[in-house]
C-alpha positions in Angstrom: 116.0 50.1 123.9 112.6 51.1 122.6 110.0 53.4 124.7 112.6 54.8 127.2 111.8 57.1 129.9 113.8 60.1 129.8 113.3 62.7 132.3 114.6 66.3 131.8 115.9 68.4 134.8 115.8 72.2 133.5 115.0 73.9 130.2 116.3 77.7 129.1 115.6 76.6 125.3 112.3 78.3 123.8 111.4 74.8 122.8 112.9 71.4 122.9 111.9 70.4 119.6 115.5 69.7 118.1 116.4 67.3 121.0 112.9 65.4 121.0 112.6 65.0 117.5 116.4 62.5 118.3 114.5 61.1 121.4 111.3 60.1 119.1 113.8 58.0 117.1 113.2 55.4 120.5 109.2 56.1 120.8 110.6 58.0 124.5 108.5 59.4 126.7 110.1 62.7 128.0 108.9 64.0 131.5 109.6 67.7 132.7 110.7 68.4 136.0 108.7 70.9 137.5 111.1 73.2 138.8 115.3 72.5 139.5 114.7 71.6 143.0 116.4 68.2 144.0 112.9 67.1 145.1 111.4 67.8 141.8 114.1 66.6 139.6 114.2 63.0 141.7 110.2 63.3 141.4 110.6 63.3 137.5 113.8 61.1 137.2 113.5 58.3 139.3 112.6 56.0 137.6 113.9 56.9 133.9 116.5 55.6 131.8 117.9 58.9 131.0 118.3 61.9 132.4 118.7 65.6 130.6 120.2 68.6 132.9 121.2 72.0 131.7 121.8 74.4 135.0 120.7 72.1 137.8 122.4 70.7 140.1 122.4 66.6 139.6 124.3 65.8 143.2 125.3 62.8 144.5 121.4 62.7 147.1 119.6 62.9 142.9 122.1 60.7 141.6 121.3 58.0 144.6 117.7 58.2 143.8 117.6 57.5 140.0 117.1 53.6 140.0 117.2 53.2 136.3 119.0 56.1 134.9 121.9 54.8 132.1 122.8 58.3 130.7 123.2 62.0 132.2 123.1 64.2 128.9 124.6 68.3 129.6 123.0 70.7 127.6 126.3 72.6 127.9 130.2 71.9 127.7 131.2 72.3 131.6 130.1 69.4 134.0 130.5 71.1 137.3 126.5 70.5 138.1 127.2 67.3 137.7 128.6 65.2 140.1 130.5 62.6 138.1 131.9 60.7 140.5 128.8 59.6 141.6 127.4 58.9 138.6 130.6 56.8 137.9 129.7 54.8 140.8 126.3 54.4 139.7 127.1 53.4 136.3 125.7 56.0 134.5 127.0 57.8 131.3 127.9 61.2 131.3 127.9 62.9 128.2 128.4 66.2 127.3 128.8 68.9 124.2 132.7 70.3 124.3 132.5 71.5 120.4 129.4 73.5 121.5 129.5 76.9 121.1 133.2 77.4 119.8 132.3 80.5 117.2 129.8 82.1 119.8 132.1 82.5 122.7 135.4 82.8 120.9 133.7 86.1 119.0 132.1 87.2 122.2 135.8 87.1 123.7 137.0 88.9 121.2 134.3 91.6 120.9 134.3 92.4 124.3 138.2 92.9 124.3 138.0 94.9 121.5 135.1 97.2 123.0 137.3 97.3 126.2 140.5 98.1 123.8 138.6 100.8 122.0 136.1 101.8 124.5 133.4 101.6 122.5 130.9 101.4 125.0 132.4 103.8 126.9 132.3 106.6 123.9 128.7 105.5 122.6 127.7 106.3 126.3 129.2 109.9 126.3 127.6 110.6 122.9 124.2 109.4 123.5 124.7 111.7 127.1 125.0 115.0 124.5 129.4 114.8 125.0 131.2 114.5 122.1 134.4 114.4 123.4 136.8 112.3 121.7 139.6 113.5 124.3 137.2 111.5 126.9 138.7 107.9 125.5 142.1 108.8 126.0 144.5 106.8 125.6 143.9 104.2 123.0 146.4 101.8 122.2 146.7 100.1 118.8 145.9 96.0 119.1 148.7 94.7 116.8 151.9 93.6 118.5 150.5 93.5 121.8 150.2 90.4 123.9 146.9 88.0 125.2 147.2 85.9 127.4 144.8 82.7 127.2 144.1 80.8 131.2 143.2 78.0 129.2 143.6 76.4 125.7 141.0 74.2 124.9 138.9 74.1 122.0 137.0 77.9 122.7 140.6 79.4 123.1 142.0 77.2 120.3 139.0 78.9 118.1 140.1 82.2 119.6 143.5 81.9 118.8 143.8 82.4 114.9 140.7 85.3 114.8 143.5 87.0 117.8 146.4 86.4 115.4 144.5 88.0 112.4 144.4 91.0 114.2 148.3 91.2 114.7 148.3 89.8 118.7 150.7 87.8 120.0 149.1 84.9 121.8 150.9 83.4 124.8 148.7 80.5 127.3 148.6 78.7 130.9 147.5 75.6 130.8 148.9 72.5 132.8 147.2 70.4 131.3 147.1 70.8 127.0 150.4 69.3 125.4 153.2 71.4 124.0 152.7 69.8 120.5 148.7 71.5 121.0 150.0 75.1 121.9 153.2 74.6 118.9 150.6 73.8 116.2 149.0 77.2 117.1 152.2 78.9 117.8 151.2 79.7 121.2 154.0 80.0 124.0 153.2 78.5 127.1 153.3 80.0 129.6 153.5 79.8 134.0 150.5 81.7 135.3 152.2 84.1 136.8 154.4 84.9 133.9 150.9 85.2 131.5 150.4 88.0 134.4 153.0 89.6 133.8 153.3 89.9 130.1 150.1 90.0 129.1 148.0 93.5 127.9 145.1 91.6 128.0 143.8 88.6 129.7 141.2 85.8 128.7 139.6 83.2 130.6 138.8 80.2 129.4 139.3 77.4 131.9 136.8 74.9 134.2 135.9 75.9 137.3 137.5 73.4 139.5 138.5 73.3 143.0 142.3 75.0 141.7 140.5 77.7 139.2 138.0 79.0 141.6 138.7 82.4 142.8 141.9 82.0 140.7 142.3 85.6 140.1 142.8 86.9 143.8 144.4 89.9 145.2 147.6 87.9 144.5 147.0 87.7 141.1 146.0 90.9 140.3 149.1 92.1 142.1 151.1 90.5 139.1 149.0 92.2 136.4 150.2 95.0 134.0 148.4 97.9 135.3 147.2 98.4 131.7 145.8 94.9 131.5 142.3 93.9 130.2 140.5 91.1 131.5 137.7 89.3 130.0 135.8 86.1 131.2 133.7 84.0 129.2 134.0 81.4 131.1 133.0 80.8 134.6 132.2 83.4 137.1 133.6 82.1 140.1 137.4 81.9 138.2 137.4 85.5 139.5 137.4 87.0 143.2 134.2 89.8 143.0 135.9 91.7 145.5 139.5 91.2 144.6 139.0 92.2 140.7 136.9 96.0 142.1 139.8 96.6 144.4 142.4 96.1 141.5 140.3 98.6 138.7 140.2 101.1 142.2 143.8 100.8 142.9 144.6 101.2 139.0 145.8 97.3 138.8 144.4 96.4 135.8 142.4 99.1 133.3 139.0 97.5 132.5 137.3 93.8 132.3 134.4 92.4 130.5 132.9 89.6 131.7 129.9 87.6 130.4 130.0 85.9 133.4 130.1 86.3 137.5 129.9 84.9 141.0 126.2 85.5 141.0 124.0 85.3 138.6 121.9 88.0 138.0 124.4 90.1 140.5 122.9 92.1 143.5 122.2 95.8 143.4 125.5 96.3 145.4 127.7 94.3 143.4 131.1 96.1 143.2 131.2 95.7 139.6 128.2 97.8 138.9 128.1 101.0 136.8 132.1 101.3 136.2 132.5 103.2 132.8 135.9 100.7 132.1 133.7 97.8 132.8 131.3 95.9 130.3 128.8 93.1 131.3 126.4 91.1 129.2 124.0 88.5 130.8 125.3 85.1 130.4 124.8 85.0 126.2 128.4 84.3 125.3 127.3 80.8 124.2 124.1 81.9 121.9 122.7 81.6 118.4 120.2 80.5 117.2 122.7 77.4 115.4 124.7 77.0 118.4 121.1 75.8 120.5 119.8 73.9 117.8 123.8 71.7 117.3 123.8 71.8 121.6 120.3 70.0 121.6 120.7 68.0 118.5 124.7 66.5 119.7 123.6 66.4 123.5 119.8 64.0 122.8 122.2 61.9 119.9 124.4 60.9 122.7 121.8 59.6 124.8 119.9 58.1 122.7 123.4 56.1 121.4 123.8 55.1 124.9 119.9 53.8 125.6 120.9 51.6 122.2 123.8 50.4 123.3 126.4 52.2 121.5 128.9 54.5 122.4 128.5 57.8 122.8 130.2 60.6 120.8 131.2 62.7 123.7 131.3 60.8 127.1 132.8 62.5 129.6 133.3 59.8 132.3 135.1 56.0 131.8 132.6 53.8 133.3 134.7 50.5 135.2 
């Protein structure tokens, strides 16, 4: 197909360069949506052959409205804006970027449990207050020989795993769904979830939010938890109960978290998790660098583009019938 229409839904990239330099390969015209309202998005989209979405929701009232639309491209790895099921209805391709972002988030894991482990944002904040107190960080443990536990093994954790072993942890995982041949090639012990609760020093989430992970870590779950326990979430916010997770680091159920991600996004003045000196946020950036944006553009437009010429994509994420 030559001179496509491709419409895209929402945009956090400085500039879109990388992905329409792939989409003037086809001569396409590329419209903007004006905001990530459904109105706006069907305004743009109806009538193009493809159709670009980063954080908007594309539901199954957009999807019904697209009349020509062949290919749903994610800017991202997750497809939970998307709803596929739909789209598999409607015929439309689904493709996404799952070996996006697999150095970014596995080091921003891994820095975060290691700030948590050494409280190093803890003890710059005491110096740069005028305390240097050294006793303040008390305890430290050492890292090697102690146990994470991985909700998840896919390819982030998979690219955690061996940076985790290098520093002397044992890695254990749950994960109902990744083969035992996948966790014995990385000498990983799977695990039941509530045995990863109980065994683990520290915690990392890496699974889908799906109707089963969402609000996975409950009251219930942190009642299993080694009252030492870090947790750390890189991957979705809503994996964790708010609530659940500041009653468990007030009753002395688990000793810290950093999370890159939360329920709500920016979170509200009164957010429970606020200004707790054993708990580290950062703003949703797990996933960037400058290379990771330019190989999530690049991958994501090369799909679509394969699909508008009637090839297969590299990384569909739905079987059309």
């Amino acid at each position: 197909m030559t001179n496509p229409r491709i419409a895209v839904a929402d945009s956090v990239f400085p500039s879109l360069d990388p992905a329409m330099e792939i989409f003037s390969e086809l001569d396409a015209t590329v419209t903007l949506a004006e905001n990530s309202t459904p109105e706006a998005i069907i305004e743009a989209a109806r009538d193009a052959d493809a159709l670009m979405v980063t954080f908007a929701q594309i539901t199954s009232e957009v999807i019904g409205k697209l009349k020509n639309c062949r290919a749903i491209g994610r800017f991202g790895i997750g497809v939970d804006n998307i709803d596929i099921d739909a789209a598999t209805k409607a015929g439309i391709q689904v493709c996404y970027v799952p070996d996006y972002c697999l150095d970014e988030v596995s080091d921003h894991a891994l820095a975060l449990l290691m700030s948590l482990a050494r409280k190093i944002t803890y003890s710059n904040a005491l110096v740069q207050s005028g305390r240097w107190e050294g006793k303040a960080a008390a305890p430290l443990w050492r890292l090697r020989g102690r146990t994470l536990g991985l909700v998840g093994l896919g390819k982030i954790p998979q690219t955690l795993t061996p940076k985790a072993k290098a520093l002397g942890l044992n890695v254990v995982a749950y994960d109902p769904y990744v083969s035992k041949d996948v966790a014995a090639a990385l000498d990983v012990q799977l695990l039941s979830f509530d045995e990863l609760l109980a065994t683990s020093d520290y915690i990392s989430l890496h699974a889908p939010l799906t109707k089963e992970t969402t609000n996975l870590f409950d009251a219930d779950a942190f009642a299993k938890t080694k009252p030492e326990a870090l947790l750390i979430n890189t991957a979705r916010g809503p994996i964790i109960d708010e609530q659940a997770m500041a009653n468990a680091l007030d009753a002395g159920r688990i000793s810290g978290a950093g999370l890159d991600v939360m329920p709500n996004e920016p979170p509200s003045a009164d957010c429970p998790l606020l200004n707790r000196d054993n708990v580290i946020l950062t703003p949703h950036t797990a996933y960037y660098s400058e290379d990771a944006l330019f190989d999530l553009q690049t991958k994501a437009a090369r799909d679509v583009v394969s699909v508008l010429s009637g090839e297969a994509p590299v990384y569909p994420f739905n079987q059309l019938i």
